[in-house]
C-alpha positions in Angstrom: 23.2 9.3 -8.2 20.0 7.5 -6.6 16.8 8.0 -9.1 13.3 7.3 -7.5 11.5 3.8 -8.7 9.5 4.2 -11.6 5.6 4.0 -10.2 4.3 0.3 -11.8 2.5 0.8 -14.5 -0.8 -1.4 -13.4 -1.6 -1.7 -9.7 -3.4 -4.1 -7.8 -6.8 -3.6 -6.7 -6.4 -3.2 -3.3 -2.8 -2.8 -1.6 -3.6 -5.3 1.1 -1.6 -8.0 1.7 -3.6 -10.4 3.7 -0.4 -8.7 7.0 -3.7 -6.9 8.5 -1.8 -5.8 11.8 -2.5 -2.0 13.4 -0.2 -0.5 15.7 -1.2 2.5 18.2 -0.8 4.9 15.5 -3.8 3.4 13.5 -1.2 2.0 10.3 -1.8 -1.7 8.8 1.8 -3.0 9.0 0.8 -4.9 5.8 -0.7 -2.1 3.5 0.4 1.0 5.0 -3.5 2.5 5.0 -4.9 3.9 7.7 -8.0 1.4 9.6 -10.1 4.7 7.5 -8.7 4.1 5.0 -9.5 0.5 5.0 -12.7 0.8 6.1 -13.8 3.1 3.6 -11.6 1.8 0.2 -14.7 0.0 -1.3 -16.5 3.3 -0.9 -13.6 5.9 -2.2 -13.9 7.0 -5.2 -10.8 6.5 -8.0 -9.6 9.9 -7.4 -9.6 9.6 -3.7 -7.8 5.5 -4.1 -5.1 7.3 -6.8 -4.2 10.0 -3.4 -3.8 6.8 -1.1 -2.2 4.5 -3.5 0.3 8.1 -4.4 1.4 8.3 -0.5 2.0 4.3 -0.1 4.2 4.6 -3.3 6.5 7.3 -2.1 6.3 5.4 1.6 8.2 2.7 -0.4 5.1 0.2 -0.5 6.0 -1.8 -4.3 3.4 -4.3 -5.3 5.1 -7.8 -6.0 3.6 -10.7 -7.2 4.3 -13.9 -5.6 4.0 -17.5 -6.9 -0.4 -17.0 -5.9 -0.8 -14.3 -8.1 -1.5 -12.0 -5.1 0.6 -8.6 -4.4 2.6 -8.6 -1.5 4.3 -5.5 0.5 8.5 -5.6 -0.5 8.4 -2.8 2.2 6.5 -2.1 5.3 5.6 1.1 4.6 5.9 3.8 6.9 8.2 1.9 9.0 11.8 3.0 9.6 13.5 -0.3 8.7 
């Protein structure tokens, strides 16, 4: 029986992973946000950030820190891959 991944308990800041790439459909390859989204992260409220960080979660996007300290993406989310 598959069982979802437990949401981590303490997020980073931001999900960007320095992979700032957009396709045509207006998705970061690296974060999963929207360029809206990006553009307007330092502005959104916690409320607003918890509904974002909510739909990169169940996209697959897990925060993993690497040997910097900074998160990087173990999945690109909303890629079929």
């Amino acid at each position: 029986m598959n069982t979802p991944c437990a949401a981590p308990t303490k997020l980073p800041h931001s999900p960007c992973v320095n992979i700032c790439t957009a396709g045509p459909d207006g998705v970061c390859s690296g974060c999963g946000r929207t360029l809206q989204e990006i553009s307007d992260w330092l502005r959104m409220d916690d409320a607003r950030r918890r509904a974002v960080w909510q739909r990169l979660l169940a996209q697959g996007w897990q925060p993993v820190r690497g040997i910097s300290g900074r998160a990087r993406a173990t999945k690109q989310p909303g890629r079929n891959t």
